[in-house]
N, C-alpha and C positions, 0 to 999 in steps of 0.2 A: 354932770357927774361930780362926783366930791374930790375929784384929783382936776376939776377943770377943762378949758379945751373946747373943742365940738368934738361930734359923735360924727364920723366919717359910714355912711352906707357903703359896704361892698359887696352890696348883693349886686347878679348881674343879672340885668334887665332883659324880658322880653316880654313878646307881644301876647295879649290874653288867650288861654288856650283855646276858647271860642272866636277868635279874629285870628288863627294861624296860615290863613290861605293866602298866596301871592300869587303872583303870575307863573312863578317858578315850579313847575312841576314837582322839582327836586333840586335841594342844594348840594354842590361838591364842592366840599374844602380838598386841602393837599394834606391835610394830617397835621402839619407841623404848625404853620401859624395861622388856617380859617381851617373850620370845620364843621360840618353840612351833615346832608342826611345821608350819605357818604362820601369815601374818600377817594374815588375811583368813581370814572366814568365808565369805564366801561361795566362797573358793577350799579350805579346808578340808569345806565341806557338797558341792561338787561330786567330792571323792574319797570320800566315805563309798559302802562298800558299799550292793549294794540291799537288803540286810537290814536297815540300818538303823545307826544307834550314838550315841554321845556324843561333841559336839562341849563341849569346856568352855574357856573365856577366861580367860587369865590375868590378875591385876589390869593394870588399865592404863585407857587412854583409846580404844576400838575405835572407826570406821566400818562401818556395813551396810547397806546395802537389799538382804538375804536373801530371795528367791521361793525356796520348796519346793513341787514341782508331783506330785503321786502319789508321793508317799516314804512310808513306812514308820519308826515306831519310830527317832525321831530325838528324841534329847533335846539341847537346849541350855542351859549354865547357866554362870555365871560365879562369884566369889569375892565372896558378898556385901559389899556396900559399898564393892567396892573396884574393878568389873567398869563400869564406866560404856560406855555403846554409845548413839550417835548415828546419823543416818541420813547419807549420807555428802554431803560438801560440792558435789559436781556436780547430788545430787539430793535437795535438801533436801526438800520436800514429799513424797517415796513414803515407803513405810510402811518401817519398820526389819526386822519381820517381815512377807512375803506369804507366807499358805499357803494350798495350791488343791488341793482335793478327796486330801487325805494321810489318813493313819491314827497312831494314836498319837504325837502330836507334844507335848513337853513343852518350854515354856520357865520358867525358875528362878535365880531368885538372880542376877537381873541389877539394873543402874541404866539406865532407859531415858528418851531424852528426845529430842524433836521439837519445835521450834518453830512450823514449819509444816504439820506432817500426821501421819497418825496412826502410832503404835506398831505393832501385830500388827494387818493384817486378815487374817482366816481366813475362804474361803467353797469351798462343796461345789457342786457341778452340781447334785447332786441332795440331800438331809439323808443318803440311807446313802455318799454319796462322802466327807464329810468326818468323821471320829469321833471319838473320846479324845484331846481337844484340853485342855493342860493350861495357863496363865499362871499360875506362883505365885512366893509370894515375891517379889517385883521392888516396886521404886521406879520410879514412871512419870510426867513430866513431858509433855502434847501438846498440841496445839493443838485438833485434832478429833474425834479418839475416841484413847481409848487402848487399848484392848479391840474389835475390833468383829468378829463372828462373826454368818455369814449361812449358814444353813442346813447344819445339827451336830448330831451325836448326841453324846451322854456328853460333856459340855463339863464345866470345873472352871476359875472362875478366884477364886483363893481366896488370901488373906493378902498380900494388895498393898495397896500405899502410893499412892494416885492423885492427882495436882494438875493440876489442867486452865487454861492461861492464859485470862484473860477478856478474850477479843477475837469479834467478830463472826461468824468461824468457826469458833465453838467449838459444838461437838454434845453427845456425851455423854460421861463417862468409859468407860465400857462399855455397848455394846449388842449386843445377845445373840438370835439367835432358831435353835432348838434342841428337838430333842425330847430329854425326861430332863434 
């Protein structure tokens, strides 16, 4: 330039329109500081095909009270330690995850926390409506259960951080009933 200096690029970078496929089904930011291909899961889990896919969060600060109702092969996971998800301010007490008689459902590598009601409930109609139901990895902060799974085949809920407030509605960290 004739005023001197370098030329600073502030364009922001991404991957060629022809290379845009990840593992990620679908990205969700929180709105304010990552932002995906939306900002809301539960508006992100309502486009996922019926086959199923990955839903993954980018770090931030999320809202959810997610119901998955007969879905298929849905994984959710976020950027450990940096993926924090609340249950949202209208409805503090529902669970962050509800799952209802699904198949293959994994949640991972999230920071979950509930004041007032629990984390993930997962229940089946019947033990073979609900199946490979996965909670791992997470950090989980509840009031009432943080895990609670009612009638499940092939359940996993493994290498979680659990803290449960001590207040008079408190039940259990995980309760589980489940054949396998």
């Amino acid at each position: 330039t004739t005023e001197g200096g370098s030329i600073e690029d502030c364009r922001k970078r991404f991957r060629p329109l022809t290379n845009q496929k990840v593992c990620c089904t679908f990205l969700i930011g929180d709105g304010t500081h990552s932002f995906g291909d939306f900002n809301s899961l539960e508006e992100a889990a309502v486009h996922l095909p019926a086959a199923g896919g990955e839903l993954c969060l980018l770090p931030g600060l999320h809202f959810a009270n997610l119901t998955l109702t007969g879905r298929h092969n849905v994984r959710i996971h976020g950027c450990q330690r940096r993926t924090l998800v609340l249950p949202r301010v209208t409805s503090p007490s529902a669970p962050i995850f509800t799952i209802n008689d699904c198949q293959g459902i994994e949640i991972a590598e999230l920071d979950l926390a509930s004041a007032f009601g629990p984390i993930v409930v997962a229940t089946g109609t019947v033990f073979s409506d609900l199946k490979d139901v996965s909670v791992v990895d997470c950090r989980m902060l509840a009031q009432s259960y943080a895990v609670r799974i009612r009638r499940a085949e092939d359940v996993v809920v493994a290498r979680n951080h659990i803290w449960m407030l001590d207040t008079t509605a408190g039940k259990a960290a995980i309760q589980v009933r489940a054949h396998r």
